[in-house]
PyMOL Python script that loads the backbone (N, CA, C, O; Angstrom):
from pymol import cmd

cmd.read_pdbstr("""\
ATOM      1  N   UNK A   1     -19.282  -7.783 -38.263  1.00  0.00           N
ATOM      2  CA  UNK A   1     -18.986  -8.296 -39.583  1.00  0.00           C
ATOM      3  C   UNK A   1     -17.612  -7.818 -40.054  1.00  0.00           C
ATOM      4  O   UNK A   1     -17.152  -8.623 -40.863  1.00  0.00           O
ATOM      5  N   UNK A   2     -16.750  -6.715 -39.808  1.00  0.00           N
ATOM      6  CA  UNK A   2     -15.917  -6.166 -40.340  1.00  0.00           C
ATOM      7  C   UNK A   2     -14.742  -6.757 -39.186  1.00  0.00           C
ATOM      8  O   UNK A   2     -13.593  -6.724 -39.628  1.00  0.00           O
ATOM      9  N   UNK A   3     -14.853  -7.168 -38.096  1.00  0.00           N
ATOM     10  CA  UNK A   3     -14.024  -8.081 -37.645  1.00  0.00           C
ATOM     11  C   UNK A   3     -13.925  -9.511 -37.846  1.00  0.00           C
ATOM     12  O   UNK A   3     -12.937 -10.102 -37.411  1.00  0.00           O
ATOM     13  N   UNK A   4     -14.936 -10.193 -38.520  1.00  0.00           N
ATOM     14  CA  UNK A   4     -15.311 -11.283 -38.973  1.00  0.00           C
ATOM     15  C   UNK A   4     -14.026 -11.410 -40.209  1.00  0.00           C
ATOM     16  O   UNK A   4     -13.033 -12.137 -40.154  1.00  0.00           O
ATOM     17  N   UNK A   5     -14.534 -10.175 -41.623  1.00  0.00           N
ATOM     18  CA  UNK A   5     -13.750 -10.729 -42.373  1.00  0.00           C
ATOM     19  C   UNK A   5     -12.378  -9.914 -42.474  1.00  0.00           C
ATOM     20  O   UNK A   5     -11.753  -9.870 -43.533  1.00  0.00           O
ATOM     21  N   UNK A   6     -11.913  -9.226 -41.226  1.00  0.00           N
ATOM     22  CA  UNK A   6     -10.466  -9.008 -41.121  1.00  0.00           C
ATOM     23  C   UNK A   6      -9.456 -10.013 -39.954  1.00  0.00           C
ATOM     24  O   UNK A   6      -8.306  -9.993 -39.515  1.00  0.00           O
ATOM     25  N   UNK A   7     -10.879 -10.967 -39.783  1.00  0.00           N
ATOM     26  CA  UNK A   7     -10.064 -12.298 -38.842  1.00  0.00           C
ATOM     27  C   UNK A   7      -9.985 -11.916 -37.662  1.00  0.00           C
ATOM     28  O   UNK A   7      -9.728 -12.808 -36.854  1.00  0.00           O
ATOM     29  N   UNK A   8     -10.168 -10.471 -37.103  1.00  0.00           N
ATOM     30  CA  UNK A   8      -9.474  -9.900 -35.723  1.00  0.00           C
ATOM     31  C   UNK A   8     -10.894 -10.157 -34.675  1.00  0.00           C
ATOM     32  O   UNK A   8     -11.993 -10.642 -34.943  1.00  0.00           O
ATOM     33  N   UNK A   9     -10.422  -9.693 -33.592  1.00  0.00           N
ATOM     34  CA  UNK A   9     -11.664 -10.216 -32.447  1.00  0.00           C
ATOM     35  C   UNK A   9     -12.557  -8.551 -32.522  1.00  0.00           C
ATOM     36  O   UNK A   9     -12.031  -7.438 -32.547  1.00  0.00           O
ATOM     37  N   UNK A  10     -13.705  -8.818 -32.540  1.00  0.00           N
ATOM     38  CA  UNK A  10     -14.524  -7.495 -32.752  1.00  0.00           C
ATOM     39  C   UNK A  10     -14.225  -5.908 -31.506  1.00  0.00           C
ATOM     40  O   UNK A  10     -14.577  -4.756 -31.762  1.00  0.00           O
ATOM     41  N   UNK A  11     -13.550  -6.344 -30.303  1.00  0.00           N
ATOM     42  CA  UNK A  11     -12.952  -5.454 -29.396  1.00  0.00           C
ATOM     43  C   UNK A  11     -12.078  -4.942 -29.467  1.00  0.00           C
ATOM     44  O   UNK A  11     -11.839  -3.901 -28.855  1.00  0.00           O
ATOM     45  N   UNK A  12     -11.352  -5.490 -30.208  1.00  0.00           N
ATOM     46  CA  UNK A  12      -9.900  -5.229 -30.838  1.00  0.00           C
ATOM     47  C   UNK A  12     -10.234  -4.385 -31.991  1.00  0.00           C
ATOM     48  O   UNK A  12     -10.062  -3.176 -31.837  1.00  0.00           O
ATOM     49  N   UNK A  13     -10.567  -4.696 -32.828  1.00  0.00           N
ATOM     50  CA  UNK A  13     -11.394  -3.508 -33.960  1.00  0.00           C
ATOM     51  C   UNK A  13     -11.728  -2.473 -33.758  1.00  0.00           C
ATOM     52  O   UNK A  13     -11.384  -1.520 -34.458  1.00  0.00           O
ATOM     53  N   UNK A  14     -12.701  -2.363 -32.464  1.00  0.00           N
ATOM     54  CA  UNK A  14     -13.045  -1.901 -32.324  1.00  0.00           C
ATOM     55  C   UNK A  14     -12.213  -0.431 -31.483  1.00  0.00           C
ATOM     56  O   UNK A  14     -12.362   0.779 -31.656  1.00  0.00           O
ATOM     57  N   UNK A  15     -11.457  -1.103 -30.689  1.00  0.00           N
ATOM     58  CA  UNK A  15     -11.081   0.224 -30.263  1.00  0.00           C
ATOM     59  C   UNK A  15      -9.647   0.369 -30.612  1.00  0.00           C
ATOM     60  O   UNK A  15      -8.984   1.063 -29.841  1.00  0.00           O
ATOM     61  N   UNK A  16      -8.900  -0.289 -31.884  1.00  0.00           N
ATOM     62  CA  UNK A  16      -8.226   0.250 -32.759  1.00  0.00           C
ATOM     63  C   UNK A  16      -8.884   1.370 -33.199  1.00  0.00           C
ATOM     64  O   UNK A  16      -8.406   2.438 -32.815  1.00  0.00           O
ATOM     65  N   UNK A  17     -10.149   1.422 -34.119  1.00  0.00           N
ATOM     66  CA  UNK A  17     -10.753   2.036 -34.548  1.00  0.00           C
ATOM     67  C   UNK A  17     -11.396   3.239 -34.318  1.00  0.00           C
ATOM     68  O   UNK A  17     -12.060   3.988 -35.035  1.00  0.00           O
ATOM     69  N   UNK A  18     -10.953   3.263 -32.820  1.00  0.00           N
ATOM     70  CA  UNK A  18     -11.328   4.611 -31.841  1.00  0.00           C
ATOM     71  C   UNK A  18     -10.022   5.447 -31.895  1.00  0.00           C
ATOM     72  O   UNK A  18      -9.851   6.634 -32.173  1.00  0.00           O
ATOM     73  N   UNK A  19      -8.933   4.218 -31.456  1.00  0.00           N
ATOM     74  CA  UNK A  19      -7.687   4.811 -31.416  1.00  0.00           C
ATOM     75  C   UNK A  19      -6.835   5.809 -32.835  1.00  0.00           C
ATOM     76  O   UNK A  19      -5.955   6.669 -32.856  1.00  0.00           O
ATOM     77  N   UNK A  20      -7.423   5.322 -33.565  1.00  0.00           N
ATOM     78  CA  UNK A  20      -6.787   5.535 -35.177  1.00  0.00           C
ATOM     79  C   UNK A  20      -8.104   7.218 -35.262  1.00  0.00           C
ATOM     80  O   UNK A  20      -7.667   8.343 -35.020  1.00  0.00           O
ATOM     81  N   UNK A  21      -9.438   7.001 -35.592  1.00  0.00           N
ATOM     82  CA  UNK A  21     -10.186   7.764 -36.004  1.00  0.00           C
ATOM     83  C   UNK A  21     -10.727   8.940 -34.640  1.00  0.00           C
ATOM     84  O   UNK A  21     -11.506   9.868 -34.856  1.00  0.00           O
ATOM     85  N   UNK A  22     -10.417   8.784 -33.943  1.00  0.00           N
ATOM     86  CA  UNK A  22     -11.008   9.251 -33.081  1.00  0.00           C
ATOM     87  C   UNK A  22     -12.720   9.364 -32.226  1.00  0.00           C
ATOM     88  O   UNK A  22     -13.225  10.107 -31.384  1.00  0.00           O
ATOM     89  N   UNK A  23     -13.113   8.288 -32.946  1.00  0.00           N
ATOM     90  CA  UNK A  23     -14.265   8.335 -32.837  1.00  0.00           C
ATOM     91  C   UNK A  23     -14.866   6.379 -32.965  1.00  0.00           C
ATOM     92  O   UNK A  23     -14.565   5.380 -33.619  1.00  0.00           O
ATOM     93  N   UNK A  24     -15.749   6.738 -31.979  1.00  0.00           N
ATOM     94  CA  UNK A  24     -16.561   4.583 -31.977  1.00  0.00           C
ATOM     95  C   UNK A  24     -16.406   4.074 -33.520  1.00  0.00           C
ATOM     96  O   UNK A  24     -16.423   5.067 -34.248  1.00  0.00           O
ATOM     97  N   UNK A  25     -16.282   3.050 -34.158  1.00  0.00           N
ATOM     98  CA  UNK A  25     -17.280   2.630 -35.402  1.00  0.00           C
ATOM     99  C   UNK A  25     -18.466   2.592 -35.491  1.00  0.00           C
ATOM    100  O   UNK A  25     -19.017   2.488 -36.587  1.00  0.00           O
ATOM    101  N   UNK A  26     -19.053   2.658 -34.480  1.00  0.00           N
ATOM    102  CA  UNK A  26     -20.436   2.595 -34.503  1.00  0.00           C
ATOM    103  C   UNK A  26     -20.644   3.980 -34.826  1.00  0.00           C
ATOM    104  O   UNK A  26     -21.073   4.198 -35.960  1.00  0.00           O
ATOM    105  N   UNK A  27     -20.385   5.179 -33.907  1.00  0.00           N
ATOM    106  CA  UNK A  27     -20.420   6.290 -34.446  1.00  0.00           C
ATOM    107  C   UNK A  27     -20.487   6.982 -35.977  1.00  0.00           C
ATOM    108  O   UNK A  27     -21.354   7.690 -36.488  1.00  0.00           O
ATOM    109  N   UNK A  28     -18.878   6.350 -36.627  1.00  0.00           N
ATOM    110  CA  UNK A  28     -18.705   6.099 -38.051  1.00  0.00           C
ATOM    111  C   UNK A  28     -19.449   5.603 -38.375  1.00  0.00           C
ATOM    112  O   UNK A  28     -19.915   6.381 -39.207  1.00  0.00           O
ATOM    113  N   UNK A  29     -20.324   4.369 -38.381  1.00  0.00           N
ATOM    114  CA  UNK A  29     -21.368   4.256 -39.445  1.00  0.00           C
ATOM    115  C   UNK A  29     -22.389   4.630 -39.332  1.00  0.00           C
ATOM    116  O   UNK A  29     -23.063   4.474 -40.350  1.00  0.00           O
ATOM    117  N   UNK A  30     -22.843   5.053 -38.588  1.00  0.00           N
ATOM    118  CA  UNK A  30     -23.906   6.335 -38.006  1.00  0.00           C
ATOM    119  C   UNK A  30     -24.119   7.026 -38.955  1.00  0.00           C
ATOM    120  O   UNK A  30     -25.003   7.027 -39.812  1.00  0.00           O
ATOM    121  N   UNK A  31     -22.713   8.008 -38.648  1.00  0.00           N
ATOM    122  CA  UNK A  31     -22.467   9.201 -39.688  1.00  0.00           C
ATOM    123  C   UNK A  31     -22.568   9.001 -41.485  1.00  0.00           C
ATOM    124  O   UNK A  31     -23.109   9.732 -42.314  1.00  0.00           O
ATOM    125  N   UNK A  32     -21.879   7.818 -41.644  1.00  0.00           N
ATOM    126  CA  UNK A  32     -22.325   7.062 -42.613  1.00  0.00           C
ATOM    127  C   UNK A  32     -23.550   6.968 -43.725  1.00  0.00           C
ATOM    128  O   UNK A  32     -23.726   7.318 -44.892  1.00  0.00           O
ATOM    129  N   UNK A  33     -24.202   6.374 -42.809  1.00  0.00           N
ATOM    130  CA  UNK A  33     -25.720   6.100 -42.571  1.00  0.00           C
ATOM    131  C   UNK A  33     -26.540   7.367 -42.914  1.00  0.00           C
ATOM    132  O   UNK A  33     -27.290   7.698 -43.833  1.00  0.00           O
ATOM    133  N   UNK A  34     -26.132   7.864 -41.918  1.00  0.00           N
ATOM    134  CA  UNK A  34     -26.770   9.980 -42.307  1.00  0.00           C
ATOM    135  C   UNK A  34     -26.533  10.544 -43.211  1.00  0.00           C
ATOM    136  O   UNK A  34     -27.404  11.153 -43.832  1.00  0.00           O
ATOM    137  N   UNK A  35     -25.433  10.521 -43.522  1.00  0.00           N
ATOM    138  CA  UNK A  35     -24.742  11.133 -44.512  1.00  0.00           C
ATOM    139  C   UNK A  35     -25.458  10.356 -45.960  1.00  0.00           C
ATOM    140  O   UNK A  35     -25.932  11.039 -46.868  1.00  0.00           O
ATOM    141  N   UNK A  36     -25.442   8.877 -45.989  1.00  0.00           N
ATOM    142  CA  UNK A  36     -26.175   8.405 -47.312  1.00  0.00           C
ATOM    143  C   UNK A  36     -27.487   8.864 -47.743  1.00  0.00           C
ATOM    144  O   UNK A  36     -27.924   8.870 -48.894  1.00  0.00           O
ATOM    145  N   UNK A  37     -28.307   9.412 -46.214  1.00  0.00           N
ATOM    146  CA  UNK A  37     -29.458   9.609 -46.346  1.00  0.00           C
ATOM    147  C   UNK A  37     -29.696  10.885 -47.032  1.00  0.00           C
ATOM    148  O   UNK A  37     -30.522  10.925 -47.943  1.00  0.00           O
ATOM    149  N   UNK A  38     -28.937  12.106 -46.614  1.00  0.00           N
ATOM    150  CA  UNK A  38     -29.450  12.925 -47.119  1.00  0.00           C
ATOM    151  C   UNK A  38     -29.169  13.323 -48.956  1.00  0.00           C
ATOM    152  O   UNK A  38     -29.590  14.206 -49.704  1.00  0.00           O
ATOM    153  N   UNK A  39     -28.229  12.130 -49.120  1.00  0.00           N
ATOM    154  CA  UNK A  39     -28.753  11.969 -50.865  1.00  0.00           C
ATOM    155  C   UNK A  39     -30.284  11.098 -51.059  1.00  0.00           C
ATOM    156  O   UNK A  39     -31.191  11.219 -51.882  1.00  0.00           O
ATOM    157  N   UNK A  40     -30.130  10.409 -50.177  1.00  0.00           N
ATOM    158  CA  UNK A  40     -31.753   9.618 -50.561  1.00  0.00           C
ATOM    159  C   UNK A  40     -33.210  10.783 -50.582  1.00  0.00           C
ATOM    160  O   UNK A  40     -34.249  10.837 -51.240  1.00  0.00           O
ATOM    161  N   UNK A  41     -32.718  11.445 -49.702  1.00  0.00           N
ATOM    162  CA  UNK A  41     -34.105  12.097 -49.141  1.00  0.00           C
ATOM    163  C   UNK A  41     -33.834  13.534 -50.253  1.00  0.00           C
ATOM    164  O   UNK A  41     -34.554  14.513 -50.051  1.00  0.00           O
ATOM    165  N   UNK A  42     -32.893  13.594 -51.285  1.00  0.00           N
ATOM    166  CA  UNK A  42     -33.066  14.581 -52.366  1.00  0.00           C
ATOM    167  C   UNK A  42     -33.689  14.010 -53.362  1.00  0.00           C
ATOM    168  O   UNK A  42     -34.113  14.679 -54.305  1.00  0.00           O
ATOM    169  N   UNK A  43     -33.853  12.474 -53.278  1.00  0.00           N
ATOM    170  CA  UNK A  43     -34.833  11.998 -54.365  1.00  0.00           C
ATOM    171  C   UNK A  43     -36.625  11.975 -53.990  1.00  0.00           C
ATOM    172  O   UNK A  43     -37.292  10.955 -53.817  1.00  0.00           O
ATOM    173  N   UNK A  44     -37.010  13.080 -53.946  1.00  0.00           N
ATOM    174  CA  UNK A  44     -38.771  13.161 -53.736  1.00  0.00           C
ATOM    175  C   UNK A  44     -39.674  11.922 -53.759  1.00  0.00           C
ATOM    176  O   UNK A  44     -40.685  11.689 -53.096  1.00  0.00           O
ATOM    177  N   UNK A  45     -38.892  10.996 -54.934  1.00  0.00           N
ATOM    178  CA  UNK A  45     -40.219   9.722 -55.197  1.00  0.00           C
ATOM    179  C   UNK A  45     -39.522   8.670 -54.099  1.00  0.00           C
ATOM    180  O   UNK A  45     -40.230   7.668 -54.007  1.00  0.00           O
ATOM    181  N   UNK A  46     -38.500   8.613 -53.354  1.00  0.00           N
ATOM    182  CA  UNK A  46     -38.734   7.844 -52.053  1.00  0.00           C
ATOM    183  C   UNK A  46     -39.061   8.157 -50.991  1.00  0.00           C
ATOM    184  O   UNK A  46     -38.685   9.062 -50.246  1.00  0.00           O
ATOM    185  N   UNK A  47     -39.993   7.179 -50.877  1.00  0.00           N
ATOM    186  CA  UNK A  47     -40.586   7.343 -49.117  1.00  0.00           C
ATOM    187  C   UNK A  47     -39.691   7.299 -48.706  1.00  0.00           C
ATOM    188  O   UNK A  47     -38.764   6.726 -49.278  1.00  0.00           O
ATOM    189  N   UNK A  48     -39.524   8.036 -47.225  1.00  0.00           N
ATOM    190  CA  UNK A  48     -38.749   8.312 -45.637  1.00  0.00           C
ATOM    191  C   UNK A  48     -38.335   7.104 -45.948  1.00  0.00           C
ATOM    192  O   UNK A  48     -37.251   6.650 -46.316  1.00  0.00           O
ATOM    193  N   UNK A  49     -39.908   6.426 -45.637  1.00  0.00           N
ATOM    194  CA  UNK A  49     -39.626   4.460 -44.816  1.00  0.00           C
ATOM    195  C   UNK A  49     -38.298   4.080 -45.813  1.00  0.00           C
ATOM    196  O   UNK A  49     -37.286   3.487 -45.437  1.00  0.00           O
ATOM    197  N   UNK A  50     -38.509   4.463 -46.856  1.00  0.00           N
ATOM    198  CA  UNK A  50     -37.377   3.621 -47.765  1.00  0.00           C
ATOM    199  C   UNK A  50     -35.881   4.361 -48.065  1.00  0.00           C
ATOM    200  O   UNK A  50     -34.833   3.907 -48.524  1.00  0.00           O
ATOM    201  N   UNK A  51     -36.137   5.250 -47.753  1.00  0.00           N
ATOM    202  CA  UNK A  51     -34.604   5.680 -47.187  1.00  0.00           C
ATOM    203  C   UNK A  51     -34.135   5.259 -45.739  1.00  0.00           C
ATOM    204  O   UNK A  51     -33.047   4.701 -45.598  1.00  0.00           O
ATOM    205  N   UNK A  52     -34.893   5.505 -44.750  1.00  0.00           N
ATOM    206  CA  UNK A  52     -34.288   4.890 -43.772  1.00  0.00           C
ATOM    207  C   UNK A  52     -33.850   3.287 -43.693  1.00  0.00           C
ATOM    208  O   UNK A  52     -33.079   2.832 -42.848  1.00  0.00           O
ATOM    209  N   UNK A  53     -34.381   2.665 -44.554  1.00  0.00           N
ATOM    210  CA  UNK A  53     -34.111   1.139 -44.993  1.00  0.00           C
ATOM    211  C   UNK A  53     -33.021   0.935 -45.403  1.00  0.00           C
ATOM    212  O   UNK A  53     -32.163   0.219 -44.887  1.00  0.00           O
ATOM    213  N   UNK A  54     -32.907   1.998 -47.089  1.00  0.00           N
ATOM    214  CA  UNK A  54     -31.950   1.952 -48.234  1.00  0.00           C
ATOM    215  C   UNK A  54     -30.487   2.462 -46.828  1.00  0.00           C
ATOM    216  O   UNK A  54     -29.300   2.220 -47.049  1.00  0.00           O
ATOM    217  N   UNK A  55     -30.769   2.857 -46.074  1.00  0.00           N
ATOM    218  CA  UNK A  55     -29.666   3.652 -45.297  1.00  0.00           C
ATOM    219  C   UNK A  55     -28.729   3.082 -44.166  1.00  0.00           C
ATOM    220  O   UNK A  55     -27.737   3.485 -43.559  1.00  0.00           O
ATOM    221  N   UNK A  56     -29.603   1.832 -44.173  1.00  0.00           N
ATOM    222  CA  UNK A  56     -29.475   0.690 -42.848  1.00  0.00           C
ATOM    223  C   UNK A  56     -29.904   1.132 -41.362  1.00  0.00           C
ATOM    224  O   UNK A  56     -29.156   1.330 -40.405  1.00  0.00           O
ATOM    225  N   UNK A  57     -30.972   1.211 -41.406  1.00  0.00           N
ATOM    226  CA  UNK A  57     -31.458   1.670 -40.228  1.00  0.00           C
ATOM    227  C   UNK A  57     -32.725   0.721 -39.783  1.00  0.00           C
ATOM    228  O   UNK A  57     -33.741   0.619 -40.471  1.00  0.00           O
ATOM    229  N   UNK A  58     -32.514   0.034 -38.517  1.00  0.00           N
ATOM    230  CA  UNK A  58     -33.631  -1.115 -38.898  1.00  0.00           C
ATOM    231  C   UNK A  58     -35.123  -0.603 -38.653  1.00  0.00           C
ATOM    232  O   UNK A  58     -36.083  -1.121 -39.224  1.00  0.00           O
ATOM    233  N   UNK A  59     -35.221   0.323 -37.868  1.00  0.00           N
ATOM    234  CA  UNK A  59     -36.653   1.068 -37.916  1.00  0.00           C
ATOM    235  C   UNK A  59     -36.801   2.734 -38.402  1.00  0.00           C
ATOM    236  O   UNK A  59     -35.893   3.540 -38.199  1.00  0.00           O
ATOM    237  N   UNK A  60     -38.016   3.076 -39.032  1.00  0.00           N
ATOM    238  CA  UNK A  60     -38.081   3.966 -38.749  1.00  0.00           C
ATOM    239  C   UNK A  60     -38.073   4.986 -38.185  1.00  0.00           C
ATOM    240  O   UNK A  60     -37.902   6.130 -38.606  1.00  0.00           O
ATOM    241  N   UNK A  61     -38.359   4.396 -36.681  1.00  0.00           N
ATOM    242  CA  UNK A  61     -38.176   5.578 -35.632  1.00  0.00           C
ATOM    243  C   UNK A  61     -37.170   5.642 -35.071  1.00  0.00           C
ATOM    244  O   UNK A  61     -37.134   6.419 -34.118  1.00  0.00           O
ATOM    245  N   UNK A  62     -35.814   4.786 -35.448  1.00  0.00           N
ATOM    246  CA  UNK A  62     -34.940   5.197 -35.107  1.00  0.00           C
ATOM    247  C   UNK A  62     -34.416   6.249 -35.851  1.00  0.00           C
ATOM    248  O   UNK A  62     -34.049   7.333 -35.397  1.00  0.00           O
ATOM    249  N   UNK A  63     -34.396   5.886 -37.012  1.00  0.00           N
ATOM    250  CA  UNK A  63     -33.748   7.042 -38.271  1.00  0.00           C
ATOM    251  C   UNK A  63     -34.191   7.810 -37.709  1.00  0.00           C
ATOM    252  O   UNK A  63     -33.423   8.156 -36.811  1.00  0.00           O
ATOM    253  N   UNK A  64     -35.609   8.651 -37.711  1.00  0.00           N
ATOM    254  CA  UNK A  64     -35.969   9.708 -37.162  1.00  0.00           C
ATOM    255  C   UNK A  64     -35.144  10.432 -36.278  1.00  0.00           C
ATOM    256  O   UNK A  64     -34.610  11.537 -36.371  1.00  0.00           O
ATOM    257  N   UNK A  65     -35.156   9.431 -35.261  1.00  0.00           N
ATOM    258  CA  UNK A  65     -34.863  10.259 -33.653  1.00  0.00           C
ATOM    259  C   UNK A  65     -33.135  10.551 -34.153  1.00  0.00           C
ATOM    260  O   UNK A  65     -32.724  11.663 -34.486  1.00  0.00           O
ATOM    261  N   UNK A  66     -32.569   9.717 -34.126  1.00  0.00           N
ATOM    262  CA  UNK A  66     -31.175  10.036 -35.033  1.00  0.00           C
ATOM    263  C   UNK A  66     -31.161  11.290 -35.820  1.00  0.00           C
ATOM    264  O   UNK A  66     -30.524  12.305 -35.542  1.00  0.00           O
ATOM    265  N   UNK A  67     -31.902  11.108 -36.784  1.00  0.00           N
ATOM    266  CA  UNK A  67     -32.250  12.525 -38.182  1.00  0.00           C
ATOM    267  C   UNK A  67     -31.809  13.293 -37.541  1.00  0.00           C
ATOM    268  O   UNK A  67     -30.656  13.707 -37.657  1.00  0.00           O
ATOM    269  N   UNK A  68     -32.944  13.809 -36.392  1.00  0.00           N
ATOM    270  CA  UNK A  68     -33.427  14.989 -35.572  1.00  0.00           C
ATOM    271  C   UNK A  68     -32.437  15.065 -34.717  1.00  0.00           C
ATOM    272  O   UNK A  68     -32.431  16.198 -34.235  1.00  0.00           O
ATOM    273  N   UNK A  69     -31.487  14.324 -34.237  1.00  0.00           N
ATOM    274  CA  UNK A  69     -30.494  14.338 -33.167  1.00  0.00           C
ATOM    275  C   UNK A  69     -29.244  14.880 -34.039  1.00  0.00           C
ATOM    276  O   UNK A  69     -28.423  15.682 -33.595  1.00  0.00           O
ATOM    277  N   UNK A  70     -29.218  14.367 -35.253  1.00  0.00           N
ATOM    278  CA  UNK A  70     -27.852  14.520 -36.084  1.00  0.00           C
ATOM    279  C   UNK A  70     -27.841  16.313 -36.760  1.00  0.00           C
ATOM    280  O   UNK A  70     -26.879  17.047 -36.985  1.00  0.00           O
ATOM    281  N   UNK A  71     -29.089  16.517 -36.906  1.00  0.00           N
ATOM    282  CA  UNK A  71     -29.443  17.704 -38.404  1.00  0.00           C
ATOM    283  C   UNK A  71     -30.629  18.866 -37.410  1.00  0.00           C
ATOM    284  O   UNK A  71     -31.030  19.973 -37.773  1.00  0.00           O
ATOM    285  N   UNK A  72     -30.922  18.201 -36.236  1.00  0.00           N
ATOM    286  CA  UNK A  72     -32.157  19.507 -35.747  1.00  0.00           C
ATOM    287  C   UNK A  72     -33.145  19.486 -36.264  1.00  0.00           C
ATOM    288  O   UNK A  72     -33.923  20.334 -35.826  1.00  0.00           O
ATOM    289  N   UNK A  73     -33.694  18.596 -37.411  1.00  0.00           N
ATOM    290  CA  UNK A  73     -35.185  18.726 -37.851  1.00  0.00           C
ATOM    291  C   UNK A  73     -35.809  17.616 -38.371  1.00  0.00           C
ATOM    292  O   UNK A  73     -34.730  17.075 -38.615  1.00  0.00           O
ATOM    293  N   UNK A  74     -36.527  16.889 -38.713  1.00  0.00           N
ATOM    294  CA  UNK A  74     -37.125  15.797 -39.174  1.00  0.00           C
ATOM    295  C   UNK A  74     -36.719  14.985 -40.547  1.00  0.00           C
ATOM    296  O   UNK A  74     -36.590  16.071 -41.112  1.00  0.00           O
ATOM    297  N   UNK A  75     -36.495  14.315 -41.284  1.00  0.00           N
ATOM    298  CA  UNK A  75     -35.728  13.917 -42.655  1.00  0.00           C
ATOM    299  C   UNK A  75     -36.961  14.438 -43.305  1.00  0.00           C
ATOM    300  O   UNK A  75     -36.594  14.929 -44.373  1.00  0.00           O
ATOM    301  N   UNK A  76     -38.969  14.637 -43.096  1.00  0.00           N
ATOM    302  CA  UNK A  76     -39.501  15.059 -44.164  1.00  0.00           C
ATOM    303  C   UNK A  76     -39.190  16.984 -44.229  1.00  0.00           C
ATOM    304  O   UNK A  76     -39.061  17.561 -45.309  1.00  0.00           O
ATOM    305  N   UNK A  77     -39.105  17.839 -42.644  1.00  0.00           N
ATOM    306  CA  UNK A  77     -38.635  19.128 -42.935  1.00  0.00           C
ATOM    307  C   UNK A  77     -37.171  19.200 -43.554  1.00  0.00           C
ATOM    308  O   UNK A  77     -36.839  20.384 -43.506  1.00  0.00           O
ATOM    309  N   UNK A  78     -36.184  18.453 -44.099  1.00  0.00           N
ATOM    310  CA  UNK A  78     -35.114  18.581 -44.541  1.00  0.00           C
ATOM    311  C   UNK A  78     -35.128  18.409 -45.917  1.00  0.00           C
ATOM    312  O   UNK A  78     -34.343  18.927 -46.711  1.00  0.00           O
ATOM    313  N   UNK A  79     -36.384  17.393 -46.264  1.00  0.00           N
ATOM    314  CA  UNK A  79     -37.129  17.280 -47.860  1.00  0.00           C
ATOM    315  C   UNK A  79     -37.182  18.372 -47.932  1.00  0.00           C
ATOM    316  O   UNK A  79     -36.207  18.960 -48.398  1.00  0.00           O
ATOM    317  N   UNK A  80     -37.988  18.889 -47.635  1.00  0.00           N
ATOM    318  CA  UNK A  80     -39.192  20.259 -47.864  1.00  0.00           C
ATOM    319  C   UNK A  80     -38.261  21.081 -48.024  1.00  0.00           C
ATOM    320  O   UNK A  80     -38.567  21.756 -49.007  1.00  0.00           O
ATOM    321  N   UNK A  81     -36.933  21.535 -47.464  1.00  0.00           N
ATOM    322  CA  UNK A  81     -36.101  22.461 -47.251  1.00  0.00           C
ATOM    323  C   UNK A  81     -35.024  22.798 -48.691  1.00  0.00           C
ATOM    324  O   UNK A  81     -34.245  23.706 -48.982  1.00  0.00           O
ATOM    325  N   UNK A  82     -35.550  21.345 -49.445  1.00  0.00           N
ATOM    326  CA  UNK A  82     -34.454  21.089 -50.408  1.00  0.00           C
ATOM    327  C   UNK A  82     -34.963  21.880 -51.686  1.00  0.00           C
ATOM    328  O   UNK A  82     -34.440  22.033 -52.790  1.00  0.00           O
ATOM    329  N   UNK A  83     -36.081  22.300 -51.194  1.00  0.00           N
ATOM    330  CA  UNK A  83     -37.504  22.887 -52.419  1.00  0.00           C
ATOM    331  C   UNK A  83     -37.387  24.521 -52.824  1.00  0.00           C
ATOM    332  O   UNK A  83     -37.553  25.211 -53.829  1.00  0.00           O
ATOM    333  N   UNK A  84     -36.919  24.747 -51.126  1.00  0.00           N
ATOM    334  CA  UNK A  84     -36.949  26.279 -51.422  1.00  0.00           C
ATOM    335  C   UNK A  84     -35.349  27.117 -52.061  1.00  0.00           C
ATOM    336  O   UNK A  84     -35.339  28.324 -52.304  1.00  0.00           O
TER     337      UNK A  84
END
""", "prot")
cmd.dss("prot")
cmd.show_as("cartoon", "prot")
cmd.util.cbc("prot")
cmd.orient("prot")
């Protein structure tokens, strides 16, 4: 989509976008993505499911495995963590 509306061919974007940041876009919105979450998951009255949604993540178990890959612990032990 972000080569769509900058007209350019999505390969080209793409590894401009490596070249410039040092890192995939995909990566970047990853981080993104994670990063939005752990404001979501400081709000108690949303479910996981709906942060990982609100976050763009098309399943749950991906967010998860991500979470746990990005942070070392689960998005509900990172709730819980926000308590003490």
């Amino acid at each position: 989509m972000v080569a769509e509306k900058v007209g350019a061919n999505p390969s080209y974007v793409s590894r401009l976008f490596k070249e410039i940041l040092g890192i995939s876009f995909t990566s970047y919105l990853t981080n993104c993505r994670m990063e939005a979450s752990l404001d979501l998951l400081a709000k108690k009255e949303i479910p996981i499911r709906e942060v990982a949604e609100m976050s763009g993540f098309n399943t749950i178990q991906n967010y998860m495995r991500l979470f746990k890959k990005y942070y070392g612990m689960a998005p509900g032990q990172y709730r819980d963590s926000l308590q003490s």
